[in-house]
ROSE-679358 format. One record per residue (C-alpha): residue number from 0; residue in three letters; x, y, z. Coordinates in steps of 0.5 Angstrom, whole numbers. Layout:
BEGIN
(r NUM, Ala, (X, Y, Z))
...
//
This chain:
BEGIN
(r 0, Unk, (167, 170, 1))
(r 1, Unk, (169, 166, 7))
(r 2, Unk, (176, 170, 6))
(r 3, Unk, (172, 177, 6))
(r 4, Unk, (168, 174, 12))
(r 5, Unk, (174, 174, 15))
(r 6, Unk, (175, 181, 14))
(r 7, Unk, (169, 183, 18))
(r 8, Unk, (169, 178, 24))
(r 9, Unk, (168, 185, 29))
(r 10, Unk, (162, 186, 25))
(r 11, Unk, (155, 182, 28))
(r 12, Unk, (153, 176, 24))
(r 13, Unk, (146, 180, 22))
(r 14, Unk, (150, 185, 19))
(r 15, Unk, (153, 182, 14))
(r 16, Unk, (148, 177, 11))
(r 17, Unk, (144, 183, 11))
(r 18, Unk, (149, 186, 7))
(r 19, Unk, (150, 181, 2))
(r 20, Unk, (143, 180, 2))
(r 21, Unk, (142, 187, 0))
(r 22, Unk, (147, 186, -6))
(r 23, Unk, (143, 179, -9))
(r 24, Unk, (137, 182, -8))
(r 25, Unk, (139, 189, -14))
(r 26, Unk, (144, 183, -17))
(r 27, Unk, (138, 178, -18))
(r 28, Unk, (132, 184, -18))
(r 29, Unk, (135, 188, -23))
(r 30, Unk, (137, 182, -30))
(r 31, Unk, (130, 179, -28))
(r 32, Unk, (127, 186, -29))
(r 33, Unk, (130, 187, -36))
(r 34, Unk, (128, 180, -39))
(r 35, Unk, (121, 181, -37))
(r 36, Unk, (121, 175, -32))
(r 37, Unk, (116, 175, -25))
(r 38, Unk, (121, 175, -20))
(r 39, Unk, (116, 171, -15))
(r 40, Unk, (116, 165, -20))
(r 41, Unk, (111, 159, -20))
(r 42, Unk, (114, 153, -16))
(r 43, Unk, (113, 159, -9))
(r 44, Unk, (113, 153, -4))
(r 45, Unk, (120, 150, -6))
(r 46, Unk, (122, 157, -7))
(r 47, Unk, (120, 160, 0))
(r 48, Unk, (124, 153, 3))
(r 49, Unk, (130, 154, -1))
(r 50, Unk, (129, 162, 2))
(r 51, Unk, (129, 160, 9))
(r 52, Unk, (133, 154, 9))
(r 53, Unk, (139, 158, 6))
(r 54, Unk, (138, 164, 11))
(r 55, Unk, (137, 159, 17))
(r 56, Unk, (143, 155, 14))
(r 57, Unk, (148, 160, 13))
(r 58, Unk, (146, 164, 20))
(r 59, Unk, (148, 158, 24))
(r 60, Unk, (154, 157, 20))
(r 61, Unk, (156, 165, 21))
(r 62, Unk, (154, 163, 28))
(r 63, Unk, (158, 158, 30))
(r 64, Unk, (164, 160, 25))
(r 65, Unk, (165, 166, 31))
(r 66, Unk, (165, 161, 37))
(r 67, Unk, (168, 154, 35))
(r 68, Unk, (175, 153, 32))
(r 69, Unk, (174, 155, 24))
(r 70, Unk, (177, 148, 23))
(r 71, Unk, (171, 144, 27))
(r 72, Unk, (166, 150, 23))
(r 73, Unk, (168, 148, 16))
(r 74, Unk, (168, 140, 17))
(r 75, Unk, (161, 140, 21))
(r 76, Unk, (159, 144, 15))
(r 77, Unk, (161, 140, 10))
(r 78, Unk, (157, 134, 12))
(r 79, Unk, (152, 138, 8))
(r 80, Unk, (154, 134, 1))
(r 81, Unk, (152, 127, 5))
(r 82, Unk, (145, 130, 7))
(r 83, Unk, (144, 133, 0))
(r 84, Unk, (145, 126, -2))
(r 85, Unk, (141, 122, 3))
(r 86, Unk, (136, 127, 1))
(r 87, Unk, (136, 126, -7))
(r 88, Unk, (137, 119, -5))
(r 89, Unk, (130, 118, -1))
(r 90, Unk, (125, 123, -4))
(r 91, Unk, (128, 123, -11))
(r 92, Unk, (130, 117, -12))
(r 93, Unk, (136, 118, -14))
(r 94, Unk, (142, 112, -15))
(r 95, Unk, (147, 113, -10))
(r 96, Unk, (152, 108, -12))
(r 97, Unk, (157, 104, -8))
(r 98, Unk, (163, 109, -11))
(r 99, Unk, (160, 115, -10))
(r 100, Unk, (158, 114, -2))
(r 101, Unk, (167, 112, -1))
(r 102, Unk, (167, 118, -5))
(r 103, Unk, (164, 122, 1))
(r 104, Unk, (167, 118, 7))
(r 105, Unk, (174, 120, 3))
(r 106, Unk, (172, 127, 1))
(r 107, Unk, (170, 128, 8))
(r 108, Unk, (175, 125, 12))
(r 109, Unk, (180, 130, 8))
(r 110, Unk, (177, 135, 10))
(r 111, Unk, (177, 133, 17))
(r 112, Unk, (185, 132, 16))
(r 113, Unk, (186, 138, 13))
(r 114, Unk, (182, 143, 17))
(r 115, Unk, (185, 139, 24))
(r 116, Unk, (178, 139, 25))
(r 117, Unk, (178, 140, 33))
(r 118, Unk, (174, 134, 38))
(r 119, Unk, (174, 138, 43))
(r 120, Unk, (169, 142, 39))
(r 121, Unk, (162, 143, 45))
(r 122, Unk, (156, 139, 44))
(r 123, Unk, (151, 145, 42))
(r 124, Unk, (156, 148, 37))
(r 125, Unk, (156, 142, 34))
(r 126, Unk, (150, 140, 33))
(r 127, Unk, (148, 147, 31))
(r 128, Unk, (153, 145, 26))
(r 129, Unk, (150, 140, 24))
(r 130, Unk, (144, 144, 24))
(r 131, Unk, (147, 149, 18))
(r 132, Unk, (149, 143, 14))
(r 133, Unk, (143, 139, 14))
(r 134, Unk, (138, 146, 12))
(r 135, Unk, (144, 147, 7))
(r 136, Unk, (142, 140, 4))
(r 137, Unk, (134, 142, 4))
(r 138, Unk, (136, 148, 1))
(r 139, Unk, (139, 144, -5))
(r 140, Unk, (134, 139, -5))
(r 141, Unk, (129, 144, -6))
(r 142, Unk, (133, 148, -12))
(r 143, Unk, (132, 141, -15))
(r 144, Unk, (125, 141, -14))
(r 145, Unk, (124, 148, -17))
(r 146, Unk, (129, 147, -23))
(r 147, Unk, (124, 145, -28))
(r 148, Unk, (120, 151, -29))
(r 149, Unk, (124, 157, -25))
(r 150, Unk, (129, 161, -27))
(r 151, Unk, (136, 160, -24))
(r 152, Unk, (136, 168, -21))
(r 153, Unk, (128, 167, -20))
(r 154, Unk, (130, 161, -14))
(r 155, Unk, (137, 166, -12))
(r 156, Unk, (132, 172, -10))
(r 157, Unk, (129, 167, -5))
(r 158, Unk, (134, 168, 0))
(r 159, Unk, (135, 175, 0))
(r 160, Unk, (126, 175, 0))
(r 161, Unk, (128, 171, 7))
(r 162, Unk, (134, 174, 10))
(r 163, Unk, (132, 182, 9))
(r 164, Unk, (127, 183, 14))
(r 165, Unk, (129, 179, 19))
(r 166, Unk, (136, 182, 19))
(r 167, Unk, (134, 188, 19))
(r 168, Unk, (129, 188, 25))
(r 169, Unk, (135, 185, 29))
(r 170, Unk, (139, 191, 27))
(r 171, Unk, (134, 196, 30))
(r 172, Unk, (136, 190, 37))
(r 173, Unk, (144, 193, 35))
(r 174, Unk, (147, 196, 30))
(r 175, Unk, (155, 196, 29))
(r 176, Unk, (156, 203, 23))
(r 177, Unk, (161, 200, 19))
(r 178, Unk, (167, 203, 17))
(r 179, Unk, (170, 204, 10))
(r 180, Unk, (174, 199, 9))
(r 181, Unk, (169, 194, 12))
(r 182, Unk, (164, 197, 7))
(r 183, Unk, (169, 195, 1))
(r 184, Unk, (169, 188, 4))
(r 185, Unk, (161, 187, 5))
(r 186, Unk, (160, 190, -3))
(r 187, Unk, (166, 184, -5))
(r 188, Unk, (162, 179, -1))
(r 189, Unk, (155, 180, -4))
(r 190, Unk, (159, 180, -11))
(r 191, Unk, (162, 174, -10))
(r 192, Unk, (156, 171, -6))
(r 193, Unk, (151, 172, -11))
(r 194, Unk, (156, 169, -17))
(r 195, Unk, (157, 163, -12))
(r 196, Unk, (150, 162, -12))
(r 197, Unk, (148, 163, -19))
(r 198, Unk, (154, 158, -21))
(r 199, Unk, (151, 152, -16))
(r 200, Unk, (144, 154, -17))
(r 201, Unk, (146, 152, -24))
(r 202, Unk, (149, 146, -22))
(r 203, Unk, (144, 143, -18))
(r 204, Unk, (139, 145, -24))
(r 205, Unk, (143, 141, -29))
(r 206, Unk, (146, 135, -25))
(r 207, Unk, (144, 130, -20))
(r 208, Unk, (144, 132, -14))
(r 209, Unk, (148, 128, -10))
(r 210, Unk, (153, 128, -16))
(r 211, Unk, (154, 135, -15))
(r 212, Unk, (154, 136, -8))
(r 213, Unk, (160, 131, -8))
(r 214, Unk, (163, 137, -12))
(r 215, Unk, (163, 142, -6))
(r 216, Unk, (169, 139, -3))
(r 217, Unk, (173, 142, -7))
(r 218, Unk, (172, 149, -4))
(r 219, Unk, (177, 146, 2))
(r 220, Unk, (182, 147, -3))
(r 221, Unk, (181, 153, -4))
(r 222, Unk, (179, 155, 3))
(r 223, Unk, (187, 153, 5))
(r 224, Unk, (190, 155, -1))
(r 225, Unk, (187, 162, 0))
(r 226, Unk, (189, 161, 7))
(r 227, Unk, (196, 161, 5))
(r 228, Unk, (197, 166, -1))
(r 229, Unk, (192, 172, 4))
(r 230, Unk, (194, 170, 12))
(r 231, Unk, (202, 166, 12))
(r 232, Unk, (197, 160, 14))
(r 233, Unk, (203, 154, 13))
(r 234, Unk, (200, 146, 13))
(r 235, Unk, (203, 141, 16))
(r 236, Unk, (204, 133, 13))
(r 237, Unk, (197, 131, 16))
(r 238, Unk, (194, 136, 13))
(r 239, Unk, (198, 136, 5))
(r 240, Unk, (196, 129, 7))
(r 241, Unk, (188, 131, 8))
(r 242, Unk, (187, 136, 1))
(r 243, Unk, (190, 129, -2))
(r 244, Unk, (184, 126, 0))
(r 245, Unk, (180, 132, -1))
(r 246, Unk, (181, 132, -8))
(r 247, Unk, (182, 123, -10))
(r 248, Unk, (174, 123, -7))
(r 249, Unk, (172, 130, -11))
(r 250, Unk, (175, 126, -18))
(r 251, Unk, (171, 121, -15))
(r 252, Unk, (165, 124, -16))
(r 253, Unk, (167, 127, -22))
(r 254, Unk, (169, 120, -25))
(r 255, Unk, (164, 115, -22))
(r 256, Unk, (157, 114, -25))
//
């Protein structure tokens, strides 16, 4: 996803969530249709939140993605996992160990290696980073909530619900007409999207919260590994150094109980 975003940088932000929206909304609309589900589903107040928690979330990360270095974007969204955890941790009450926590810091500090995580990165932008990662944690908190009684596409749909009609009242502010190929990028990143959210609402459905979230460290790997194979990125010792680190914390979270 973050590779076909790339793609269509020269597009406004509220165009291509609205896009990928669009794309969800059939992808989700159309399964439940067929089964015979109520696409509204029961638990509509942790539904609602998890819709408007991901739409806030994923604007401020597109947001900040196109004005801050991509290195310092990254990283600030990567703290989303920790709050994910403190968030299961407090009103879950779920057991973080000992373990689990160093797995954090060391995923974490990976991250920041890898991606040279930029400290001259200004005050406001940071915090709207941090910002986008802690909705990013009220969201999954809020699937974990749902999870008991709703189906997985039920809980997608709620982003799309959120993020349609505001987009679409910001596009009548400015409307960039998208070309050929910038719609070939916008369908592959609402497909690939809608399978990204399908697959991690699964996992929060059926995990641990905070077990999971440590697993998100893991698309740093995948992030610089297509960095390489589509852009000709090269990385440094420091930064072989710091997907190291990635991938002995996400072990970590897999290993530790």
């Amino acid at each position: 996803m973050n590779v076909c975003v790339k793609k269509v940088a020269h597009l406004p932000v509220y165009e291509v969530i609205l896009a990928r929206s669009v794309i969800s909304l059939l992808a989700c609309l159309i399964p439940l249709w067929r089964r015979g589900i109520h696409p509204l589903g029961r638990q509509r107040r942790y539904l609602w939140m998890r819709g408007a928690a991901g739409f806030l979330s994923l604007s401020l990360y597109f947001f900040t993605l196109q004005r801050i270095p991509l290195a310092s974007a990254v990283t600030l969204q990567y703290l989303a996992p920790v709050f994910t955890a403190l968030l299961s941790w407090r009103l879950l009450g779920e057991h973080i160990s000992f373990s689990r926590w160093a797995s954090f810091v060391i995923s974490l500090m990976g991250v920041a290696v890898a991606t040279n995580f930029d400290p001259h990165t200004p005050p406001l932008f940071a915090l709207l980073g941090l910002f986008s990662a802690l909705l990013a944690a009220v969201a999954y908190y809020s699937i974990s909530r749902a999870k008991h009684s709703e189906h997985p596409l039920v809980i997608v749909l709620y982003f799309p619900l959120v993020a349609i009609p505001v987009t679409s009242l910001m596009c009548l502010w400015h409307f960039e007409w998208p070309s050929a190929t910038d719609f070939f990028w916008l369908l592959l990143t609402g497909l690939f999207t809608q399978a990204a959210q399908v697959l991690m609402t699964l996992g929060y459905m059926t995990e641990n919260i905070g077990k999971a979230a440590g697993l998100k460290y893991s698309g740093v790997l995948f992030a610089l590994f297509w960095g390489w194979v589509i852009f000709q990125d090269s990385y440094t010792p420091g930064q072989i150094a710091g997907i190291l680190l990635v991938v002995l914390g996400t072990v970590g979270h897999i290993v530790f109980p």
